[in-house]
MARLOTOR-419898 format. One record per residue (C-alpha): residue number from 1; residue in three letters; x, y, z. Coordinates in nm, 4 decimals, padded with zeros to 6 digits. Layout:
N
(NUM "Ala" (X Y Z))
...
END
This chain:
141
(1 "Unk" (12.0814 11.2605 11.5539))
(2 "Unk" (11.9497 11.1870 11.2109))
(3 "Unk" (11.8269 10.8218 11.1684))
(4 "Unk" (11.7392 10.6355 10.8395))
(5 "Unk" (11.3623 10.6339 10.8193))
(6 "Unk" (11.3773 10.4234 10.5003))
(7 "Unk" (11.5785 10.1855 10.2160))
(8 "Unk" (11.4601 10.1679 09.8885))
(9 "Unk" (11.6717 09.9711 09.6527))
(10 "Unk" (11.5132 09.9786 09.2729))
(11 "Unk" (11.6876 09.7224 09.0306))
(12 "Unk" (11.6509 09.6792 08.6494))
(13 "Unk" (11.7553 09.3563 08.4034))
(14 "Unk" (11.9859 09.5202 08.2083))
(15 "Unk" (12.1110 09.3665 07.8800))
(16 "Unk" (11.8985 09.0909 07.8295))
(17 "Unk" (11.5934 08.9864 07.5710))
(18 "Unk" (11.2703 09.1398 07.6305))
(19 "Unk" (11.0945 08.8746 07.7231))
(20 "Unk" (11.3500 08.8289 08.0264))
(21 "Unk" (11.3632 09.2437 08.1448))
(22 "Unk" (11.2058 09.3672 08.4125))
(23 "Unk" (11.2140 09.6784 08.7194))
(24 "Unk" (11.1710 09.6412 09.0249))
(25 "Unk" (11.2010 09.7765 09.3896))
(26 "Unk" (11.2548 09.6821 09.7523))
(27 "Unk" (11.1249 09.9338 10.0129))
(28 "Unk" (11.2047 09.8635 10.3615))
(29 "Unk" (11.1489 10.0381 10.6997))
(30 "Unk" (11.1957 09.9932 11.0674))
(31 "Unk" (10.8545 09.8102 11.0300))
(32 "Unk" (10.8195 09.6832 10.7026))
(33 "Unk" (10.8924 09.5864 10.4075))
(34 "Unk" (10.7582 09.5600 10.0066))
(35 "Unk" (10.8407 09.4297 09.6620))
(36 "Unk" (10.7285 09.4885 09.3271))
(37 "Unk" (10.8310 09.3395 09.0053))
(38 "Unk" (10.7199 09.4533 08.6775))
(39 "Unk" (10.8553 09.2380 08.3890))
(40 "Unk" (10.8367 09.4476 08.0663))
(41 "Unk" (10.6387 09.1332 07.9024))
(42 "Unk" (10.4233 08.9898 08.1187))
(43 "Unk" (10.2990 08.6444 08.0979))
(44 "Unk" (10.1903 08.3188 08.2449))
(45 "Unk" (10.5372 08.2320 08.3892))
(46 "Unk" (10.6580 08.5619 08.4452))
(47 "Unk" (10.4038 08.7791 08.6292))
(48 "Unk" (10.3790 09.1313 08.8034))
(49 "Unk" (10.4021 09.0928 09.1482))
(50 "Unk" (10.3834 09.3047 09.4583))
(51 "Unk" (10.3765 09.2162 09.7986))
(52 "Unk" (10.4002 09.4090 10.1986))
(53 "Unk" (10.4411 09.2780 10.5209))
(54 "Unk" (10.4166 09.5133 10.8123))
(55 "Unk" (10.5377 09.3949 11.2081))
(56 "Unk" (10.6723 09.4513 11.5272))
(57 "Unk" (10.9042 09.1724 11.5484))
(58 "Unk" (11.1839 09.2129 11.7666))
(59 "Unk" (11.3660 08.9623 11.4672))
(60 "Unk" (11.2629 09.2335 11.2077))
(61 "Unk" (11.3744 09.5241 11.4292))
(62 "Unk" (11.6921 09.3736 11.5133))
(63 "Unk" (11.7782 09.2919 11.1021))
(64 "Unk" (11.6877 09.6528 11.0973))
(65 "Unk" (11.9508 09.7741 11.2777))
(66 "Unk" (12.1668 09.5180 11.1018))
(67 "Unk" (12.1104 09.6894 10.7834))
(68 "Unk" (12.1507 10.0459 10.9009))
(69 "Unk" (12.5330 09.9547 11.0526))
(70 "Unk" (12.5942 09.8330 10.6912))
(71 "Unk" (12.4456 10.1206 10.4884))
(72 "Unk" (12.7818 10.3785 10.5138))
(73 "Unk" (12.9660 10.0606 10.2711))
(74 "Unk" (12.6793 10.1746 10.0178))
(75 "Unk" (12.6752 10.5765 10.1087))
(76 "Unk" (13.0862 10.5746 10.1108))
(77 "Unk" (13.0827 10.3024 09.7925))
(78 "Unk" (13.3669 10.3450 09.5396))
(79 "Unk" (13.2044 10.4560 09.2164))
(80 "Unk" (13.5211 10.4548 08.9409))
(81 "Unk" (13.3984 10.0921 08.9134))
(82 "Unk" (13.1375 10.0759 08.6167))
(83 "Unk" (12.9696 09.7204 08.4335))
(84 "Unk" (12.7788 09.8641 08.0936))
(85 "Unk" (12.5545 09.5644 08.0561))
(86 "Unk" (12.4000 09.4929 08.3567))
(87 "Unk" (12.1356 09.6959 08.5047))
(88 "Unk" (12.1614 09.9738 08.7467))
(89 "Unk" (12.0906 09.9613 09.1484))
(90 "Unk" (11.9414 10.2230 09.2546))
(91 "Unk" (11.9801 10.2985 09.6105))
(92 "Unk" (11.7268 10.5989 09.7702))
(93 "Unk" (11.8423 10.6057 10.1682))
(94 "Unk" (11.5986 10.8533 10.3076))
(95 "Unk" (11.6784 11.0535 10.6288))
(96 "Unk" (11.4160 11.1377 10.9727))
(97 "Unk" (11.5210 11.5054 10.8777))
(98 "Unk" (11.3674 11.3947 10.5112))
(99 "Unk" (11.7003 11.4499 10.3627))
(100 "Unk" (11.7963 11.1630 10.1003))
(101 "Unk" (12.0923 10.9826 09.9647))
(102 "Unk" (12.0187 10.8631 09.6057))
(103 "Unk" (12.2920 10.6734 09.3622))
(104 "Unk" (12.2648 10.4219 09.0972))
(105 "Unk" (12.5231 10.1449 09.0817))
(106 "Unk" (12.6208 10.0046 08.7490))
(107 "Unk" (12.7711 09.6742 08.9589))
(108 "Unk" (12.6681 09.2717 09.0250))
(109 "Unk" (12.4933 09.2935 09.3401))
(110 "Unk" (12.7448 09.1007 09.4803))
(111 "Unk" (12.9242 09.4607 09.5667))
(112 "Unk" (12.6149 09.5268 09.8454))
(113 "Unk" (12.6160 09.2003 09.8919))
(114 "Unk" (12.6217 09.1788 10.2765))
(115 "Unk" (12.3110 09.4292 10.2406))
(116 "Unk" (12.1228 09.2280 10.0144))
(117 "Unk" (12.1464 08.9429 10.2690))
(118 "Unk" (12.0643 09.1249 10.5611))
(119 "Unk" (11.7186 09.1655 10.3388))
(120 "Unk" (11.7097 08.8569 10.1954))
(121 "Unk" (11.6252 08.7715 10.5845))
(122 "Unk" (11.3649 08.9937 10.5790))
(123 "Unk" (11.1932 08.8847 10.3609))
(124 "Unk" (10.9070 08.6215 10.4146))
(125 "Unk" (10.9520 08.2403 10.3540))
(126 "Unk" (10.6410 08.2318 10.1211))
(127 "Unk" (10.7894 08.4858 09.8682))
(128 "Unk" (11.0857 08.4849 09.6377))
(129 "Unk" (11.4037 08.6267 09.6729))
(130 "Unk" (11.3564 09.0039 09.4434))
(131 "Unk" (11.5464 09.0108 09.2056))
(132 "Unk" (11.7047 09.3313 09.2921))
(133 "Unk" (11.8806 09.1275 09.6020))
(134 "Unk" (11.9990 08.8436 09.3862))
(135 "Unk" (12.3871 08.7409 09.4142))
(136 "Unk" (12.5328 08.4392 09.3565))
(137 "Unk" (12.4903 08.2826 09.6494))
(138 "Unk" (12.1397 08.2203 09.5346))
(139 "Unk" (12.2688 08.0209 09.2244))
(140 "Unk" (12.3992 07.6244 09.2805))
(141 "Unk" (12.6853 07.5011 09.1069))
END
C-alpha cells in the first residue's frame, strides 16, 4: 500500500503592502517537521525565519496519523471555489512510491482548517504559529 512519506504546505500573503508579504512553507513527516518564512522586506520586526525539529514521540507519531486520515478532504477538495486576493496554498502530498499530489488553493485557510490544526499541534511551544496554518481561530474578538 502506498503511504504518505511527506506534507508540504507552501503559503503566500497575497494582496497586501509590501512591507506586510511574505512565502512561506511547512514541511512535515512521520518524524519531523520545518518552517520557513521569508517576508519580501525584511526588517527588525519582521524577520526570516526557519526552524526543524526532528523526534520519535509517540505524541508526534500519533498527530501523524491524525493528519494522514484528514489529507483525502484536501486531495478530494472542491476547486470551483476561487478568492482572487488572498494568496495561494500550495499543497505538495508526496507518496512512498515517490508519486506526488500537488494543488494550489486560492481559499482562507479556514477550508483545511482541521489540517492546519492537526499541525498547529505539531508544532513546538517556543515557535509561532506559520503563517501558512493561520485561521481564525488564532485571532480574538
Amino acid at each position: 500500500m502506498t503511504e504518505i512519506s511527506k506534507i508540504v504546505i507552501n503559503g503566500t500573503s497575497g494582496y497586501c503592502c509590501a512591507e506586510e508579504s511574505y512565502s512561506d512553507k511547512v514541511t512535515v513527516t512521520k518524524e519531523s517537521i520545518a518552517y520557513e518564512y521569508h517576508p519580501i522586506f525584511e526588517t527588525d520586526i519582521n524577520p526570516s525565519r526557519k526552524w526543524s525539529y526532528k523526534t520519535n514521540s509517540p505524541v508526534f507519531e500519533k498527530l501523524y496519523a491524525d493528519l494522514i486520515d484528514v489529507i483525502p478532504v484536501i486531495v478530494n477538495h472542491d476547486k470551483d471555489i476561487f478568492c482572487t486576493d488572498i494568496g495561494g496554498i500550495e499543497f505538495i502530498i508526496t507518496y512512498s512510491d515517490k508519486t506526488k499530489f500537488k494543488e494550489i488553493f486560492f481559499l482562507p485557510g479556514d477550508e483545511f482548517k482541521e489540517c492546519f490544526q492537526i499541525i498547529k499541534r505539531m508544532v513546538p511551544e517556543c515557535e509561532y504559529v506559520p503563517a501558512v496554518l493561520i485561521t481564525e481561530d488564532d485571532f480574538e474578538d
